[in-house]
N, CA, C and O atoms as a GROMACS GRO file, in nm:
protein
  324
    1UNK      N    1  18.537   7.327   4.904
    1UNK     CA    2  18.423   7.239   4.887
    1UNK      C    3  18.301   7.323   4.849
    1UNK      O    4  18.267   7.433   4.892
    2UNK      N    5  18.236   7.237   4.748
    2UNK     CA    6  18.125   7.284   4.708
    2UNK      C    7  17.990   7.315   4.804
    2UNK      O    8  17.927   7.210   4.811
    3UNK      N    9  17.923   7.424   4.881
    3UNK     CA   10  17.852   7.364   4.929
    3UNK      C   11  17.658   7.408   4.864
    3UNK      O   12  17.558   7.426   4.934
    4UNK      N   13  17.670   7.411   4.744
    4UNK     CA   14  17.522   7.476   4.658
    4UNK      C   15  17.482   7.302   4.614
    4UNK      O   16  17.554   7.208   4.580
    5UNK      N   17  17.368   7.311   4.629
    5UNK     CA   18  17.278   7.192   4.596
    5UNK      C   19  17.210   7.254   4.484
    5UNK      O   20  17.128   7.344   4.501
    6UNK      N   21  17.232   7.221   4.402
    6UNK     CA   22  17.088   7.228   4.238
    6UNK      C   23  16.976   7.111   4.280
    6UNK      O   24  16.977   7.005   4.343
    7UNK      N   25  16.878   7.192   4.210
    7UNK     CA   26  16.770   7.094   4.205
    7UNK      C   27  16.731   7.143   4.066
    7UNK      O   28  16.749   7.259   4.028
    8UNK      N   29  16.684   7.062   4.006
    8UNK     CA   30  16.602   7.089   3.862
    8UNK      C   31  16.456   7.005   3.873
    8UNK      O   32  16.423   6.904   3.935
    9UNK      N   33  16.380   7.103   3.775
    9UNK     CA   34  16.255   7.009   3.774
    9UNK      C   35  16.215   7.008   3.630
    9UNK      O   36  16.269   7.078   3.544
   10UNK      N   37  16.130   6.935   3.611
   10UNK     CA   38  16.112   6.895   3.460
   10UNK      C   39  15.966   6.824   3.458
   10UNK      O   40  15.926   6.739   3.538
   11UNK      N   41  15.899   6.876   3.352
   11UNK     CA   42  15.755   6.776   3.358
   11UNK      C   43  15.746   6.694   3.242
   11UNK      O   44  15.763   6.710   3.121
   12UNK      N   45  15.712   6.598   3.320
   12UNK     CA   46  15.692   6.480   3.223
   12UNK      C   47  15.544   6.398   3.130
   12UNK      O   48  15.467   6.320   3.186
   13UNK      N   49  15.537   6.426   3.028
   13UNK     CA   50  15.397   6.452   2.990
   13UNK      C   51  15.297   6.268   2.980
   13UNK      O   52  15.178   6.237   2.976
   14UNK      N   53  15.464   6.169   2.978
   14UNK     CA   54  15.374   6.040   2.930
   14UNK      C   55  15.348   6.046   3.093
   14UNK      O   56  15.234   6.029   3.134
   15UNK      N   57  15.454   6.069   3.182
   15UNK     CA   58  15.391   5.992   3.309
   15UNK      C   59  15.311   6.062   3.369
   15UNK      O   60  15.267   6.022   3.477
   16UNK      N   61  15.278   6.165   3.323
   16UNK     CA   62  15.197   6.312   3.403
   16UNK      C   63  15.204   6.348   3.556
   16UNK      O   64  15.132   6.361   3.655
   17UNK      N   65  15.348   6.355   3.512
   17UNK     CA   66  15.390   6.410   3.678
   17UNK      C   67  15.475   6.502   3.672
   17UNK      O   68  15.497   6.544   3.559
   18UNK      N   69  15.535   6.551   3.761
   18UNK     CA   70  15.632   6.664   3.784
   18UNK      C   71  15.765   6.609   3.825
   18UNK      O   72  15.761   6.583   3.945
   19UNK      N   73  15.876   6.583   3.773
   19UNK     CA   74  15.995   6.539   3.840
   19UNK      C   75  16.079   6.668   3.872
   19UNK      O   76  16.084   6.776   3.813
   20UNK      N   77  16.154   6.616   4.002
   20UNK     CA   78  16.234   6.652   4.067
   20UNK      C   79  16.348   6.584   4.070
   20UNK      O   80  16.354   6.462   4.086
   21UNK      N   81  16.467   6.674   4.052
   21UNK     CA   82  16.613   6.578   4.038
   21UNK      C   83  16.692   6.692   4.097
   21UNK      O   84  16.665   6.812   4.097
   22UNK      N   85  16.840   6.599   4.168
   22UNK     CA   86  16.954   6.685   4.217
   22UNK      C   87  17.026   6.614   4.134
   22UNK      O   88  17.043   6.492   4.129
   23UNK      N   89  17.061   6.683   4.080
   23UNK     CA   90  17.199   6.632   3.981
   23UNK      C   91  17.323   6.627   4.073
   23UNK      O   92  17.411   6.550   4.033
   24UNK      N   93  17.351   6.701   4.202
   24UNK     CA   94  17.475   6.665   4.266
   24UNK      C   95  17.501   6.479   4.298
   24UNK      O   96  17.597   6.403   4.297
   25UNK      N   97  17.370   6.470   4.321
   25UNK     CA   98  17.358   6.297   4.318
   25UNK      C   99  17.338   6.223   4.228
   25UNK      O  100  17.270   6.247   4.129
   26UNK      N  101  17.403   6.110   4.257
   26UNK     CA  102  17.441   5.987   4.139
   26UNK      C  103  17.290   5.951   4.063
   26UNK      O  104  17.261   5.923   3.947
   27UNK      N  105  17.211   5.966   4.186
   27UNK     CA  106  17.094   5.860   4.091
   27UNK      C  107  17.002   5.973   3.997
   27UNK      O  108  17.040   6.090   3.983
   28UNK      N  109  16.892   5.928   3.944
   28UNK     CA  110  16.769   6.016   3.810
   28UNK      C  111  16.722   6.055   3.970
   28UNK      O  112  16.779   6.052   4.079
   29UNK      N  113  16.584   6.094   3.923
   29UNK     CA  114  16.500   6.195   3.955
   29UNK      C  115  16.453   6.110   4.092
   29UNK      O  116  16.424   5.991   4.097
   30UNK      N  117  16.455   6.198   4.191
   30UNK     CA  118  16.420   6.197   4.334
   30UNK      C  119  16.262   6.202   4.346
   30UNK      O  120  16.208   6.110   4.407
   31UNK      N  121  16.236   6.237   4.326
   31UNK     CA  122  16.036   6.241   4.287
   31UNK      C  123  15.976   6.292   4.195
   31UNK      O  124  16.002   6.404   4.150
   32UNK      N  125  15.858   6.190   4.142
   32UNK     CA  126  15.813   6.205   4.027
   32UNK      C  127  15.637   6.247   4.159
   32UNK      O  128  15.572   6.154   4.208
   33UNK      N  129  15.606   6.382   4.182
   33UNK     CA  130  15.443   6.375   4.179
   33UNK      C  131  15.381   6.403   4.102
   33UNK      O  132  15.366   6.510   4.044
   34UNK      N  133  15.313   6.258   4.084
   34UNK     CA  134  15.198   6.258   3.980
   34UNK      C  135  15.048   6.383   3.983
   34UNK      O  136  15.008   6.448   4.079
   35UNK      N  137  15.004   6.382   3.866
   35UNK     CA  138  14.918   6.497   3.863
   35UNK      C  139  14.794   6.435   3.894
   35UNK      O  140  14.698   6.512   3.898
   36UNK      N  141  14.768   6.303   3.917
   36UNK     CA  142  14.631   6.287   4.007
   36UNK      C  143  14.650   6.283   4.172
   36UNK      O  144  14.551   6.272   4.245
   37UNK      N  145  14.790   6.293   4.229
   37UNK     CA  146  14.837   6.363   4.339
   37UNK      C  147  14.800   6.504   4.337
   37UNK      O  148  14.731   6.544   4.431
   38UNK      N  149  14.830   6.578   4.257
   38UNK     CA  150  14.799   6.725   4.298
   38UNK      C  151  14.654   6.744   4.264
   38UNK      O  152  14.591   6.839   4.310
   39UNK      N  153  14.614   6.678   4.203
   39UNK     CA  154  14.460   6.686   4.179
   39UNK      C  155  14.384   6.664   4.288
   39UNK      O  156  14.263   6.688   4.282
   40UNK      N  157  14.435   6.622   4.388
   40UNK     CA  158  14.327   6.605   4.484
   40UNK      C  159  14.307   6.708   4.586
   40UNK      O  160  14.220   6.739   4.669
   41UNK      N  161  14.431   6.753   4.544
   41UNK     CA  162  14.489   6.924   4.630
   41UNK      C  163  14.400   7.026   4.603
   41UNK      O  164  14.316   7.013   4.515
   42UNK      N  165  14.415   7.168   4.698
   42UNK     CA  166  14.396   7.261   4.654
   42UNK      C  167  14.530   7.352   4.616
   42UNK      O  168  14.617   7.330   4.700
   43UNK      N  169  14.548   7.393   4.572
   43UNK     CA  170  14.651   7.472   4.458
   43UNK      C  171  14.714   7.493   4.577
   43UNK      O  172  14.824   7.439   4.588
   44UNK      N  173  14.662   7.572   4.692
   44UNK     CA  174  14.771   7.609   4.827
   44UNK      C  175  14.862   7.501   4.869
   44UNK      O  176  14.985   7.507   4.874
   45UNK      N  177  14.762   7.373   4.908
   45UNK     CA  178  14.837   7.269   4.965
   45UNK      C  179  14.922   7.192   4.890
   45UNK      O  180  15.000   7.111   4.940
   46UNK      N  181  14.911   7.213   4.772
   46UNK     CA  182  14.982   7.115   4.632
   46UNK      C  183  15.086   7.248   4.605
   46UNK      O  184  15.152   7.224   4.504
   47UNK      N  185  15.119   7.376   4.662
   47UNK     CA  186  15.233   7.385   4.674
   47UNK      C  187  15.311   7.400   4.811
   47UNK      O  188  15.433   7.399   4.821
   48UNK      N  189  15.249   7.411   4.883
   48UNK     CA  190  15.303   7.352   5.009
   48UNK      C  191  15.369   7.231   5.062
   48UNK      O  192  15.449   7.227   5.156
   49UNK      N  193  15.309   7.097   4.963
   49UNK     CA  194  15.352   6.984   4.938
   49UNK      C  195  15.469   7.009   4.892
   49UNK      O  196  15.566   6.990   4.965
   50UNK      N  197  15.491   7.069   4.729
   50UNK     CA  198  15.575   7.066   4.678
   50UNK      C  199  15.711   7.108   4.728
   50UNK      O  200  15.823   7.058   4.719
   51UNK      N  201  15.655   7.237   4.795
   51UNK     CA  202  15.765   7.339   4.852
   51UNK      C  203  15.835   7.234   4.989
   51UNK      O  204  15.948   7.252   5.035
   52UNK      N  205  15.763   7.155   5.023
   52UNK     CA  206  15.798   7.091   5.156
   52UNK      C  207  15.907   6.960   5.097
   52UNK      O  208  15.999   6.901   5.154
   53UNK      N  209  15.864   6.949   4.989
   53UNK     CA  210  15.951   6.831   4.930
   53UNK      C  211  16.125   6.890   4.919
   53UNK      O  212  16.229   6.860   4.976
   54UNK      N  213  16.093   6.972   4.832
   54UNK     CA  214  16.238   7.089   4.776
   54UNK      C  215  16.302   7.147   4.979
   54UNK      O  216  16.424   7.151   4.994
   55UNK      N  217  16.223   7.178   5.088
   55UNK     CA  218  16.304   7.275   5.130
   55UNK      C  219  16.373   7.164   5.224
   55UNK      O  220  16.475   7.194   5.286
   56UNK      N  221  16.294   6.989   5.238
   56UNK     CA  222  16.326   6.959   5.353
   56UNK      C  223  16.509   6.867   5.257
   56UNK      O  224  16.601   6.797   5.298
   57UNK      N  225  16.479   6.912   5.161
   57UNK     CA  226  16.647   6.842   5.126
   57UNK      C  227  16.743   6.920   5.184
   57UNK      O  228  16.856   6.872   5.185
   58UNK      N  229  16.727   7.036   5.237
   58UNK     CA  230  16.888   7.105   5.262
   58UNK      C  231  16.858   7.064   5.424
   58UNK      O  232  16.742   7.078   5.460
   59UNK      N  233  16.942   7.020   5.510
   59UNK     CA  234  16.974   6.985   5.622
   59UNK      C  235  16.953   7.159   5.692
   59UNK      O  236  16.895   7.187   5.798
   60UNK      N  237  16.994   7.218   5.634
   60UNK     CA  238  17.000   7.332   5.726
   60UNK      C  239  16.862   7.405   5.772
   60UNK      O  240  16.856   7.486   5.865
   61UNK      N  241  16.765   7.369   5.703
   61UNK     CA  242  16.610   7.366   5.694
   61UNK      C  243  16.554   7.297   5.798
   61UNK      O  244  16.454   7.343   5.853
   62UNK      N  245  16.613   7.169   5.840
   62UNK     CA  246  16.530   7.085   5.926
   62UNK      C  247  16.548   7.159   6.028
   62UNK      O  248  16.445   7.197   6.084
   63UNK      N  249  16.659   7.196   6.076
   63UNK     CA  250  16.684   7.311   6.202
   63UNK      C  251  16.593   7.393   6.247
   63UNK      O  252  16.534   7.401   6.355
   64UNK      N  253  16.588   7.470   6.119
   64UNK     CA  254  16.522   7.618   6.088
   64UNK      C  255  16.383   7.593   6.125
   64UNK      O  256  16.325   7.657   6.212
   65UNK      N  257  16.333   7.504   6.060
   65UNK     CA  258  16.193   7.443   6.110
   65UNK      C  259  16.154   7.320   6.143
   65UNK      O  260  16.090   7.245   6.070
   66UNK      N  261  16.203   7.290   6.287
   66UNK     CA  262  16.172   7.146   6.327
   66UNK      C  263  16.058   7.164   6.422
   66UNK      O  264  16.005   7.070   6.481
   67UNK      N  265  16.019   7.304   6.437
   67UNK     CA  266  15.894   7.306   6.518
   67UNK      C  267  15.792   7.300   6.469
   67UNK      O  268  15.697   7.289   6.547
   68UNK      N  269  15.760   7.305   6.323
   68UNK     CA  270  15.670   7.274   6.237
   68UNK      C  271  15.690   7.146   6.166
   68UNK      O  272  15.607   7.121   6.078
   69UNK      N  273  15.776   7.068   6.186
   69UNK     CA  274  15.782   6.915   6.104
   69UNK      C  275  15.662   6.856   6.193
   69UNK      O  276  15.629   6.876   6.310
   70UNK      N  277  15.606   6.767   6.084
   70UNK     CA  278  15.488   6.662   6.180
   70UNK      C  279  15.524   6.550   6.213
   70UNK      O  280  15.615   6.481   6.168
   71UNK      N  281  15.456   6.530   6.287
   71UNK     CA  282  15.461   6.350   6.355
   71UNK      C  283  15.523   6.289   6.208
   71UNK      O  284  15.523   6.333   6.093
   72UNK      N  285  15.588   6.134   6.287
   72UNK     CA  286  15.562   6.042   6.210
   72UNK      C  287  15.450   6.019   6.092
   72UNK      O  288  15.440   6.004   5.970
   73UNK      N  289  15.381   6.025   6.203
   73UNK     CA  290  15.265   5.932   6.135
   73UNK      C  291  15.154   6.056   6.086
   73UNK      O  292  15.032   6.036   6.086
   74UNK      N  293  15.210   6.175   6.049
   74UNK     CA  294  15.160   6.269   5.982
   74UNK      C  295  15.053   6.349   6.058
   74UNK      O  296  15.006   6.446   5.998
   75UNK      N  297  14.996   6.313   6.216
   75UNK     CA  298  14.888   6.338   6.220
   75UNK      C  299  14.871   6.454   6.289
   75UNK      O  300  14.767   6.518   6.278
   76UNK      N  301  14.972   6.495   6.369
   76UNK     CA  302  15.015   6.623   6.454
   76UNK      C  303  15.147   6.723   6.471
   76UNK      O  304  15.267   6.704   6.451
   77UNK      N  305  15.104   6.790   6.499
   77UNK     CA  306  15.310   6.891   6.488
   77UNK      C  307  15.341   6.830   6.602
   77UNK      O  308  15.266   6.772   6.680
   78UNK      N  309  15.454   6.845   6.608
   78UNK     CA  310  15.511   6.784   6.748
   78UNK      C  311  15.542   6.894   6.804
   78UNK      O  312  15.604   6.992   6.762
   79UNK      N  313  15.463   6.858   6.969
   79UNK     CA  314  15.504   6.967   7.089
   79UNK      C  315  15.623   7.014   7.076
   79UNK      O  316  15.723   6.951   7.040
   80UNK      N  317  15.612   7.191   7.121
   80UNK     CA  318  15.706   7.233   7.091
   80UNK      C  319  15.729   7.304   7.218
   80UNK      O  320  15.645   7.373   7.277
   81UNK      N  321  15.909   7.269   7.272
   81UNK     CA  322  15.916   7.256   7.430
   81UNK      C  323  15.972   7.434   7.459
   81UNK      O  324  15.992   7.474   7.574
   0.00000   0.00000   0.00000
C-alpha cells in the first residue's frame, strides 16, 4: 500500500486565488485561498495559514501537534495537560 499523499498547487489568475489539490482523491481542488484572503495577512501569517492548511491533511501531524491546534471556535490553544 501506497502510503505518500501528493498535494499540488496551482494559481489561478481569473479567480485570484491559490488552489490546492490532492490528486490521491477523487474530487478537484480542496481549497481555493483567495488573494483578498491573504491580503489582509501579513506575509508571516498568510504562510502560516497556508502551511496550516497543507500540514493538517496528513493525520500523522494532528498527533505531532495537537498541543498547538486551537479551540473550536478559534479563540484559544487548548490547555495542555
Amino acid at each position: 500500500m501506497n502510503h505518500l499523499k501528493r498535494i499540488e498547487f496551482a494559481y489561478d489568475p481569473e479567480q485570484e486565488a491559490i488552489l490546492i489539490r490532492f490528486p490521491d482523491r477523487l474530487s478537484t481542488f480542496s481549497y481555493a485561498i483567495k488573494n483578498e484572503t491573504l491580503r489582509q495577512m501579513t506575509f508571516e501569517r498568510a504562510a502560516v495559514f497556508i502551511g496550516e492548511k497543507v500540514l493538517l491533511q496528513y493525520p500523522v501531524y494532528h498527533e505531532m501537534f495537537k498541543d498547538y491546534l486551537w479551540t473550536e471556535d478559534g479563540t484559544k490553544p487548548p490547555a495542555k495537560s
